[in-house]
C-alpha positions in Angstrom: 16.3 0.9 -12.5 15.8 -2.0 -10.1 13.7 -0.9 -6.8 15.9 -1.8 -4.6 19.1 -0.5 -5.7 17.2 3.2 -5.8 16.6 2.4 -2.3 20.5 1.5 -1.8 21.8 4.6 -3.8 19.5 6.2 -1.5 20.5 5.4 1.8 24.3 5.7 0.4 23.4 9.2 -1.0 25.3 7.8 -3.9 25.3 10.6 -7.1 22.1 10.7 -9.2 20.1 10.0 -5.9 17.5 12.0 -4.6 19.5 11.9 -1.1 22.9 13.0 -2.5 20.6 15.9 -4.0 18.9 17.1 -1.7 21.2 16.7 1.4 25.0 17.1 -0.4 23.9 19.5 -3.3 21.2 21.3 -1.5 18.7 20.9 -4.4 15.3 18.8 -5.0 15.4 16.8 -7.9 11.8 16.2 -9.0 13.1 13.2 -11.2 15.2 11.4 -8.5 12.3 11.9 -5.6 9.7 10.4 -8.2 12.3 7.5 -8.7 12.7 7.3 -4.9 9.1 7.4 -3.9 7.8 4.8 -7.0 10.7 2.4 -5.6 9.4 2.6 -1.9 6.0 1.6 -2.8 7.1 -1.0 -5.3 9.6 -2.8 -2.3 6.6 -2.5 0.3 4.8 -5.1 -2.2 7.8 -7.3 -1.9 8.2 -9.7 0.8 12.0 -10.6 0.9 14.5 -8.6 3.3 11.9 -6.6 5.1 14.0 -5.5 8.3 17.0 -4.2 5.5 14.4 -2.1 3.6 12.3 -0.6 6.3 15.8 0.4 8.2 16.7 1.7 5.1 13.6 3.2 4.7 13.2 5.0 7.8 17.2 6.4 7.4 16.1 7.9 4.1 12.9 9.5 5.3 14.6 11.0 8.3 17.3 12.6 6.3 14.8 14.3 4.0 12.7 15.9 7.1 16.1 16.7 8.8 16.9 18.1 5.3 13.6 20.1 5.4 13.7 21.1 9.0 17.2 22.8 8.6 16.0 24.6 5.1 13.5 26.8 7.3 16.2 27.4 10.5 16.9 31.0 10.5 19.7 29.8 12.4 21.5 27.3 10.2 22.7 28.3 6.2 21.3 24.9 4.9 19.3 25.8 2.2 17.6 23.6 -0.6 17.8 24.9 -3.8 14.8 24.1 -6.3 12.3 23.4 -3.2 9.1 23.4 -4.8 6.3 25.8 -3.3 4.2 22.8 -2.7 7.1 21.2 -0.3 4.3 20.2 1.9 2.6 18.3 -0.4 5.8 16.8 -1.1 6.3 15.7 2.4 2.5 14.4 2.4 3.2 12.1 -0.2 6.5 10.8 1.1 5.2 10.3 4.5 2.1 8.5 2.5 4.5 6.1 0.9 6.6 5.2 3.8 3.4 4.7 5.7 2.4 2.2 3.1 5.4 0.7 3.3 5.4 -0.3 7.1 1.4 -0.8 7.4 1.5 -3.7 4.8 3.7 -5.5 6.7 1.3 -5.6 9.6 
């Protein structure tokens, strides 16, 4: 699947994305987030639409830590379903692909 159009789906949270998972089904989807991640790295090495992808980019990442955030609020029912025990690392490696992303543009 072309990088970009991950990274559309994404930011869309069309069906099959690792957004529409996680924040309209309530469930990680180890498949889609690898999909996600690879494509994030793979569009910071391109150098055509920058500003699209990085505010697409930045959408996506803070939807997942909103996601994350409201899984572990006593307060709200938002719960994600599937959340692997190593969500941490998870968030690690996300954060360390979206900070590739931006610092290779510098």
């Amino acid at each position: 699947m072309d990088n970009k159009q991950i990274l559309k789906d994404n930011f869309e949270e069309k069906d099959g994305s690792f957004l529409y998972f996680l924040h309209e089904k309530s469930v990680f989807n180890k498949e889609s987030f690898k999909l996600l991640y690879e494509a994030i790295r793979a569009v910071a090495d391109e150098n055509v639409e920058i500003s699209r992808n990085a505010q697409k980019i930045a959408f996506i990442y803070g939807t997942i830590l909103k996601c994350f955030l409201y899984h572990f609020d006593k307060n709200d029912k938002y719960k994600i379903m599937n959340l692997p025990e190593n969500y941490n690392k998870i968030i690690e490696i996300l954060s360390k692909s979206v900070e590739y992303y931006f610092t290779t543009r510098i």
